[in-house]
Backbone as CSV, one residue per row, in Angstrom:
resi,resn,N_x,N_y,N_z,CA_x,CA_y,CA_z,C_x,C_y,C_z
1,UNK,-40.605,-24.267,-33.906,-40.124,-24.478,-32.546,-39.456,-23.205,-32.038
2,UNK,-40.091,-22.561,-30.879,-38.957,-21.734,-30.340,-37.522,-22.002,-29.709
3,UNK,-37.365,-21.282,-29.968,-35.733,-21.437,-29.267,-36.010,-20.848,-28.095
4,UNK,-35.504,-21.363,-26.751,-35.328,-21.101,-25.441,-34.729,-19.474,-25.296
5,UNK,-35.462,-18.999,-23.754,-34.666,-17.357,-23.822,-33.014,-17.851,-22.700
6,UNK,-32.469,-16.673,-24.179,-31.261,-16.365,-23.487,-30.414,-15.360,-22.908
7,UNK,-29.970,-15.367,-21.676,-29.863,-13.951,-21.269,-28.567,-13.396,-21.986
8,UNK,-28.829,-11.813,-21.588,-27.460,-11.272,-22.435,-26.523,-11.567,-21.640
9,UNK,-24.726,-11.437,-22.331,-23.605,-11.712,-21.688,-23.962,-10.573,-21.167
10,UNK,-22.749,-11.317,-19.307,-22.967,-10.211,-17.891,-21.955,-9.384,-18.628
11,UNK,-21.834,-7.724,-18.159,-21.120,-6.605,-18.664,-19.581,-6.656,-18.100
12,UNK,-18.889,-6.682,-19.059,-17.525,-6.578,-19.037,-16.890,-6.060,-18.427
13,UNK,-15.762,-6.268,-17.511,-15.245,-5.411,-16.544,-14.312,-4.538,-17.204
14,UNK,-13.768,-3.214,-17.096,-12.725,-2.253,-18.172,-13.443,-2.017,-19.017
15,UNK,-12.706,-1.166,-19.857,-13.335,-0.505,-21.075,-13.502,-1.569,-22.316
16,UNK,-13.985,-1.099,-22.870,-13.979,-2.021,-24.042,-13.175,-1.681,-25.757
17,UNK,-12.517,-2.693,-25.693,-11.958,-2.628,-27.159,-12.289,-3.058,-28.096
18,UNK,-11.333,-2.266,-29.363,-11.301,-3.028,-30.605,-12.951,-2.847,-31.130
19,UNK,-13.585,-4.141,-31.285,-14.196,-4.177,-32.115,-16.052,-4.340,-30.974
20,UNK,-15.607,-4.546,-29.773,-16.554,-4.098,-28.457,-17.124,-2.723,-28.978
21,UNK,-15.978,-1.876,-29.269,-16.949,-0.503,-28.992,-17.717,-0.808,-30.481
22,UNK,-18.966,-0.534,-30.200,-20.455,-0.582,-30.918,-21.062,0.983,-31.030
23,UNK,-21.839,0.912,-32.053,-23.004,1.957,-32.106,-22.725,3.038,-32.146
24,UNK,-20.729,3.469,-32.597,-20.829,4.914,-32.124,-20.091,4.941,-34.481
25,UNK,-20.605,6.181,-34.818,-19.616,6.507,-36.209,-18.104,7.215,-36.018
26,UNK,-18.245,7.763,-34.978,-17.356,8.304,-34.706,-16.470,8.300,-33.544
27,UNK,-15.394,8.537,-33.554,-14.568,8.623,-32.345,-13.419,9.900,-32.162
28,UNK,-13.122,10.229,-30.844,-12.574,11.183,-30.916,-10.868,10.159,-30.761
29,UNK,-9.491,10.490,-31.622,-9.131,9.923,-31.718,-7.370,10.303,-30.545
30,UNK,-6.443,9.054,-30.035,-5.571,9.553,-29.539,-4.824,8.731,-29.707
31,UNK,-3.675,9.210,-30.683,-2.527,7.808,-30.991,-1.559,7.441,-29.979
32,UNK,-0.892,6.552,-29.939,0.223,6.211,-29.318,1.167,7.152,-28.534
33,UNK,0.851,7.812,-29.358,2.141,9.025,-28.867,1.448,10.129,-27.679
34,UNK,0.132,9.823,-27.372,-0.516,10.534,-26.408,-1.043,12.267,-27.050
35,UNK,-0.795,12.075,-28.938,-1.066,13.426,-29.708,-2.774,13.492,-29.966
36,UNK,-3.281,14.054,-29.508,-4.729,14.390,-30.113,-4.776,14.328,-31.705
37,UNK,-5.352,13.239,-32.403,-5.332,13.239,-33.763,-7.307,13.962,-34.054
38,UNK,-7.492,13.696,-33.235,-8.667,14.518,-33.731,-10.332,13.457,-33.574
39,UNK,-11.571,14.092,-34.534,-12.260,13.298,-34.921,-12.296,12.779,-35.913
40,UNK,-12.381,11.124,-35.888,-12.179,10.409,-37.085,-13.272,9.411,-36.935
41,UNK,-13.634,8.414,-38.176,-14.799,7.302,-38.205,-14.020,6.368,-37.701
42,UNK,-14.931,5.381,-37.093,-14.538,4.455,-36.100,-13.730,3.514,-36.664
43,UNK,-13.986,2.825,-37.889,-13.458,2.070,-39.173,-12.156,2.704,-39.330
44,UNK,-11.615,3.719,-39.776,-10.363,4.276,-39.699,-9.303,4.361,-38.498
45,UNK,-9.849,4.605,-37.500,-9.139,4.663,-35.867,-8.969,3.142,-36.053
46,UNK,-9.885,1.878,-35.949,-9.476,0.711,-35.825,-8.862,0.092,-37.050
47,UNK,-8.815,0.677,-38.463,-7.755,0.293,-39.258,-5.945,0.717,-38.496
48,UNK,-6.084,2.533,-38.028,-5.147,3.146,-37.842,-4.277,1.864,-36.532
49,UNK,-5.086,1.430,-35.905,-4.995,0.633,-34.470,-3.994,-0.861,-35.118
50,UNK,-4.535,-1.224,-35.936,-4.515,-2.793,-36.599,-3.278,-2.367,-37.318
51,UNK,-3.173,-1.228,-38.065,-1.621,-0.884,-39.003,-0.230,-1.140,-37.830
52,UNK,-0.581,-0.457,-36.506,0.222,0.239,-35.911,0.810,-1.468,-34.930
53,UNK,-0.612,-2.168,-34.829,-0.481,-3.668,-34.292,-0.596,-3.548,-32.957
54,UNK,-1.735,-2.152,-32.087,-2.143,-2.164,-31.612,-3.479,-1.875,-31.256
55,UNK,-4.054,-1.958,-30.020,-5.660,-2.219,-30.134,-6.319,-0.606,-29.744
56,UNK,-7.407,-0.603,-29.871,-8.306,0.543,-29.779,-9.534,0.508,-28.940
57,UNK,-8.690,1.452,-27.995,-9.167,1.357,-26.002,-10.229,2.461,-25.896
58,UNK,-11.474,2.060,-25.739,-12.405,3.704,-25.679,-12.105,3.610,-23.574
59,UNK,-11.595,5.513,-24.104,-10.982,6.061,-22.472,-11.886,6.436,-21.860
60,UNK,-13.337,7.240,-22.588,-14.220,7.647,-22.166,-15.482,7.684,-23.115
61,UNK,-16.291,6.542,-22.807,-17.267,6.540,-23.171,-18.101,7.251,-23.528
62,UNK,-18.660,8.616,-22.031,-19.700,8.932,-21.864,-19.713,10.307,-22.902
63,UNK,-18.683,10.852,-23.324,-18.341,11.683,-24.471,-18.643,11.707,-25.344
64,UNK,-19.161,12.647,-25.975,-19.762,12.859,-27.347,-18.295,13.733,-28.277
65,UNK,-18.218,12.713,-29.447,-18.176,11.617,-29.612,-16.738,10.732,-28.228
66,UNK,-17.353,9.736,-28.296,-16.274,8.514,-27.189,-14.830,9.176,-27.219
67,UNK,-14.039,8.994,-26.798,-12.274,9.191,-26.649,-12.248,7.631,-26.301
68,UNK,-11.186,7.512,-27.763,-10.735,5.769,-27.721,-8.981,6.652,-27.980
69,UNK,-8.339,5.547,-27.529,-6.787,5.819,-27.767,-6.060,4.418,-28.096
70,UNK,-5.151,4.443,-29.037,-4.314,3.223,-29.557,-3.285,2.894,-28.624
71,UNK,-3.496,2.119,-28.373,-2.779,1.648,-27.227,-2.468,-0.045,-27.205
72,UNK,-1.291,-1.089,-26.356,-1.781,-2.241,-26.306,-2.246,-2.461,-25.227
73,UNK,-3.329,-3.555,-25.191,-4.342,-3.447,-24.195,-3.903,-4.486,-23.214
74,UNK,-3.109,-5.235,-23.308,-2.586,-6.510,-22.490,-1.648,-5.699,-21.031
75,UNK,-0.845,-4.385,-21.533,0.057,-4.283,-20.996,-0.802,-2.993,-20.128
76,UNK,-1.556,-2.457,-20.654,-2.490,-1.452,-20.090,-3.226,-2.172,-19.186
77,UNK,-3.525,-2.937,-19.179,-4.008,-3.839,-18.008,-3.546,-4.279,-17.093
78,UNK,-2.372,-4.824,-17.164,-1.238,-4.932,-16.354,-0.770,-4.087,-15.509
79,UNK,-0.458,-2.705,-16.173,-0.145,-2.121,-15.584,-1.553,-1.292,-14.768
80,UNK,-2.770,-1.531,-15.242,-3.154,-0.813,-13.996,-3.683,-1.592,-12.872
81,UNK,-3.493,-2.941,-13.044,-3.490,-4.274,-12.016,-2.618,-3.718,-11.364
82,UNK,-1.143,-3.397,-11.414,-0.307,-2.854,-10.691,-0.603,-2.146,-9.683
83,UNK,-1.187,-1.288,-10.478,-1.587,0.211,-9.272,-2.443,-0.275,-8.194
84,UNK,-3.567,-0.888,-8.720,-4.639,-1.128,-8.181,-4.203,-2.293,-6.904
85,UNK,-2.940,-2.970,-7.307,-2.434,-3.763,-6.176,-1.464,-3.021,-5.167
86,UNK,-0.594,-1.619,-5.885,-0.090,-0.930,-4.874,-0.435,0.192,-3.482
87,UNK,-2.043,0.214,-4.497,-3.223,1.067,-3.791,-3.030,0.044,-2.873
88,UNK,-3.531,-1.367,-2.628,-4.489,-1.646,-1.376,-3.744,-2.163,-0.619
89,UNK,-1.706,-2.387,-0.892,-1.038,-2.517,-0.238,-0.584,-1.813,0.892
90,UNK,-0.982,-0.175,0.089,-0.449,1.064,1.165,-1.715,1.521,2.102
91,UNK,-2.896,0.726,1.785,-3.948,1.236,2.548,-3.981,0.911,4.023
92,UNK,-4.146,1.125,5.290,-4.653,0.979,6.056,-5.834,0.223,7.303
93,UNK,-6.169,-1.022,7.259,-7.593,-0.965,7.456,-7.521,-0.328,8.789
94,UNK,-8.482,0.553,9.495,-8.532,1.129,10.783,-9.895,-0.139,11.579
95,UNK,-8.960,-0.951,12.414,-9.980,-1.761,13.291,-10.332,-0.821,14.865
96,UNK,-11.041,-1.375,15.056,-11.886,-1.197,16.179,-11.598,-2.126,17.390
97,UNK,-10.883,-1.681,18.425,-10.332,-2.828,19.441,-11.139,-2.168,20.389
98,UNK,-11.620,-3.444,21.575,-12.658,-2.792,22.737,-11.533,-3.387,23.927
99,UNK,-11.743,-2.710,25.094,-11.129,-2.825,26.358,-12.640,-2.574,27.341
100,UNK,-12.680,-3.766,28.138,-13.316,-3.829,28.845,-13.103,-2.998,30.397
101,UNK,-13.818,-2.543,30.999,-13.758,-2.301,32.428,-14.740,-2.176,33.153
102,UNK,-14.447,-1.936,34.458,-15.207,-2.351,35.649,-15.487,-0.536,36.471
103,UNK,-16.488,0.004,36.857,-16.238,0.803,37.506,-15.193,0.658,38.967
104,UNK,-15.004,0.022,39.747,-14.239,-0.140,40.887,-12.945,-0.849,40.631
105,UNK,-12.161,-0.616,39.131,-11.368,-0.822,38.886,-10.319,-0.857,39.545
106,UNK,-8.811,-2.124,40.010,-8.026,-1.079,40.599,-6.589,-1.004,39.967
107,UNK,-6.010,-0.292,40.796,-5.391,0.865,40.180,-4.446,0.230,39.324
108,UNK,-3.800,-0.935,39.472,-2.576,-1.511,38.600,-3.490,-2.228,37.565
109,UNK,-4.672,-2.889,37.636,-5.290,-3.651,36.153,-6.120,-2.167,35.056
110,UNK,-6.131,-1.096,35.657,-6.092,0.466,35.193,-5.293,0.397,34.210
111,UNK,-3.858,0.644,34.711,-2.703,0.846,33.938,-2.061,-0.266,33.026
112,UNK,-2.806,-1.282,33.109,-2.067,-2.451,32.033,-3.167,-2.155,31.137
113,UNK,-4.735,-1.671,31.495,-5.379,-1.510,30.281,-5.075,-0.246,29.420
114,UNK,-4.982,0.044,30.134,-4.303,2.134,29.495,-3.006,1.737,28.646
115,UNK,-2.213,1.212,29.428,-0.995,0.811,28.173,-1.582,-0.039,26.821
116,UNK,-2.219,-1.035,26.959,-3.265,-1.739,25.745,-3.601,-1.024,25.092
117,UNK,-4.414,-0.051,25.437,-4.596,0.640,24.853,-3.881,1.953,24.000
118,UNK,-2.916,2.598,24.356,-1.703,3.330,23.999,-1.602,2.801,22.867
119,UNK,-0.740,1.346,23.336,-0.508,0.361,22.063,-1.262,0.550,20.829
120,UNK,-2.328,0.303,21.330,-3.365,0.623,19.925,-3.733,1.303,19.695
121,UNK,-3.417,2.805,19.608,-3.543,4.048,19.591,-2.264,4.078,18.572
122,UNK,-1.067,3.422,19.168,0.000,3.673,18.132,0.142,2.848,17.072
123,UNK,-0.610,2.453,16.916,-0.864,1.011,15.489,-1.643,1.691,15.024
124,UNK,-2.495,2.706,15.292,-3.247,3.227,14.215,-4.800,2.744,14.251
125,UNK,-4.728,1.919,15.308,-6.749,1.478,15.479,-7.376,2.186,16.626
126,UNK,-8.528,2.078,16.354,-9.505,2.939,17.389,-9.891,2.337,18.548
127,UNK,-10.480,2.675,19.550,-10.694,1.784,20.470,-11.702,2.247,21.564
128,UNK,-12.693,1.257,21.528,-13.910,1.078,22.280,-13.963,0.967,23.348
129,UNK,-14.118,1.572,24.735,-13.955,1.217,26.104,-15.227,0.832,26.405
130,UNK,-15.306,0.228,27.218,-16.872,-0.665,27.244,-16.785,-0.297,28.734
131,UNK,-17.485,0.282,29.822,-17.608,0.314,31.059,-18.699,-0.589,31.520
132,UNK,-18.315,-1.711,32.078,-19.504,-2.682,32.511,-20.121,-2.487,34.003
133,UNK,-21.856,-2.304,34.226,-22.350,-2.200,35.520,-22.433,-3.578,36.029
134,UNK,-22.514,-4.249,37.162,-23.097,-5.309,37.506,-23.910,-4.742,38.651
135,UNK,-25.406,-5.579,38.957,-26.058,-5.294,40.194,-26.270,-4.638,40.852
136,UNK,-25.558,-3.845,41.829,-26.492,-2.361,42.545,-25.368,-1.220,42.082
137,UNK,-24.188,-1.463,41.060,-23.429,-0.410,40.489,-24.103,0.430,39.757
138,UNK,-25.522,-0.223,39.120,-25.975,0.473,38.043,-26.261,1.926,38.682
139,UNK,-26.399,1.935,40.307,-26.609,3.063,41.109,-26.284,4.063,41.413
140,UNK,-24.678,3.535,40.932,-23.657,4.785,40.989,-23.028,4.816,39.338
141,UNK,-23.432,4.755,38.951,-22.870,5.872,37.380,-21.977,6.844,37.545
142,UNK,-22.303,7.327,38.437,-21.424,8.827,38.374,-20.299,8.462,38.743
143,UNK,-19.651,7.252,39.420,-18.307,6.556,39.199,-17.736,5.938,38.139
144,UNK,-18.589,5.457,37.164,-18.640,5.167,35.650,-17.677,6.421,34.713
145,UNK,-18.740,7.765,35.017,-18.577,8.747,34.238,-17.173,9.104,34.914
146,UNK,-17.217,9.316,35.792,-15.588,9.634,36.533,-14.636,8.858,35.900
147,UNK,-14.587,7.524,36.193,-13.378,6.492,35.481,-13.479,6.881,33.937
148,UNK,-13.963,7.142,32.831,-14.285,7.289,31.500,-13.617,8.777,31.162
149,UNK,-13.820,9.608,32.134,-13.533,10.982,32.335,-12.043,11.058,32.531
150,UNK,-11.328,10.286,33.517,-10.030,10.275,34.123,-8.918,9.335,32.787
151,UNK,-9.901,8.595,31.561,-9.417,7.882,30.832,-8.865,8.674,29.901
152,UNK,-9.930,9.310,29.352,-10.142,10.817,28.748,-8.860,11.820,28.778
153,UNK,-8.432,11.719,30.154,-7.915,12.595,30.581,-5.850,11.934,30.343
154,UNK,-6.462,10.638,30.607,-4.617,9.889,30.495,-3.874,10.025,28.911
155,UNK,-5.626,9.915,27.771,-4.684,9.671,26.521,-4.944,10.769,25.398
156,UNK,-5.040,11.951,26.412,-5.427,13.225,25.597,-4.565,13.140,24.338
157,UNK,-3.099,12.886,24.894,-2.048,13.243,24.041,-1.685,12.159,22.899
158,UNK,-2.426,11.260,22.944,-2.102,10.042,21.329,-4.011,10.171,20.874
159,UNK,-5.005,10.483,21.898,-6.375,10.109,20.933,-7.266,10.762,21.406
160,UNK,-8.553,11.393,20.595,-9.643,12.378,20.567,-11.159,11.300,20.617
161,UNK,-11.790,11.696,21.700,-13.044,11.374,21.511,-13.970,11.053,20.610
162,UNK,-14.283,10.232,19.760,-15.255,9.934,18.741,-16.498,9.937,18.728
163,UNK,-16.892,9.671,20.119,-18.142,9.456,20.327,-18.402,9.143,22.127
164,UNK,-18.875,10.347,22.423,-19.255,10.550,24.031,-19.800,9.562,24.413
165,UNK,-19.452,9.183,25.993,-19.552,8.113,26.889,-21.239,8.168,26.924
166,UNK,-21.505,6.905,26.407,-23.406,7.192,26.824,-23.924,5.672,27.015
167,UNK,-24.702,5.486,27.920,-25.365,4.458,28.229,-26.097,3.730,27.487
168,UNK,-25.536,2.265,27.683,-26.448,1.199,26.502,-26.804,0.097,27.498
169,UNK,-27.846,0.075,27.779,-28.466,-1.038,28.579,-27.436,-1.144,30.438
170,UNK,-26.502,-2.086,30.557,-25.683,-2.141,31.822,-24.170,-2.088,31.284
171,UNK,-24.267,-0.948,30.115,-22.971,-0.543,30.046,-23.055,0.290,29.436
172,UNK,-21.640,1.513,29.579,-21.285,2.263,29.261,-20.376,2.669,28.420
173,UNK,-20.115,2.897,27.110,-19.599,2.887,25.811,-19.304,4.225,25.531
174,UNK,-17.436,4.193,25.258,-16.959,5.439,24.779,-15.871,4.669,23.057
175,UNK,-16.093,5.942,22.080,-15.309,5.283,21.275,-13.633,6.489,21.457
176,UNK,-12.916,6.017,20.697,-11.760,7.189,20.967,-10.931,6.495,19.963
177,UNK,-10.547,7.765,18.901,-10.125,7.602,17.513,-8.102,8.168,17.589
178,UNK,-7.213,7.277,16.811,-6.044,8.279,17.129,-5.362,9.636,16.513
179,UNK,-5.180,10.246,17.085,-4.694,11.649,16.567,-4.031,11.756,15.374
């Protein structure tokens, strides 16, 4: 009778210890103390590991021979869970906020969008101005490019152009990134 196929276990996330690392005779070795002990057989590093009552972490695989270091592996983990949680605390995400407008904009719904926008210039997100045509506006563009131009011109001093005002179907799309 055959026995059914079975797939291999999915690959381990981190390095692998202890008795994981496979196939190599040798290892390049690094004790506790962070001292280069040298090259030694793999059997000895993981006796040296088991004396000391800690485990044996290969640091770099792709090395001839591997770099494993004695280390405990519970707390090495931990601690680089740490990092890896202080990394994505201090990160940033940069969103993309759009502000709509009208070519025949007037002048006070202008300035509440310009401040909106400021705002989000000083939070640190980018922001999409969308210039919308309706019906026989599509005619005059060159009032489009003017209002986009004069926008250009209000928030020189918090944000830089990303990507020039250019026509997409019955609108007109500028991006603008902050300084």
């Amino acid at each position: 009778m055959r026995r059914p196929f079975r797939a291999p276990p999915p690959p381990k996330e981190g390095p692998r210890v202890n008795r994981e690392i496979r196939g190599v005779p040798q290892v390049q070795l690094i004790d506790d103390e962070g001292k280069n002990v040298g090259v030694v057989s793999f059997f000895d590093a993981l006796a040296q590991a088991e004396e000391a009552g800690l485990d044996l972490v290969e640091i770099a695989p792709q090395s001839v021979p591997p770099v494993c270091k004695l280390l405990d592996y519970g707390r090495f983990k931990y601690q680089s869970q740490k990092k890896a949680a202080e990394a994505r605390k201090n990160q940033k995400i940069v969103e993309i906020k759009e502000i709509k407008l009208r070519p025949n904009i007037d002048d006070h719904d202008y300035e509440t969008k310009m401040k909106q926008a400021r705002r989000f210039f000083e939070e640190g997100d980018k922001v999409k101005v969308t210039l919308r045509f309706r019906g026989r506006e599509m005619a005059h563009q060159d009032l489009g490019i003017d209002l986009l131009e004069r926008w250009r011109a209000d928030v020189t001093d918090l944000a830089k152009v990303e990507s020039e005002p250019r026509l997409e179907g019955r609108q007109m799309v500028m991006v603008m990134a902050p300084r």
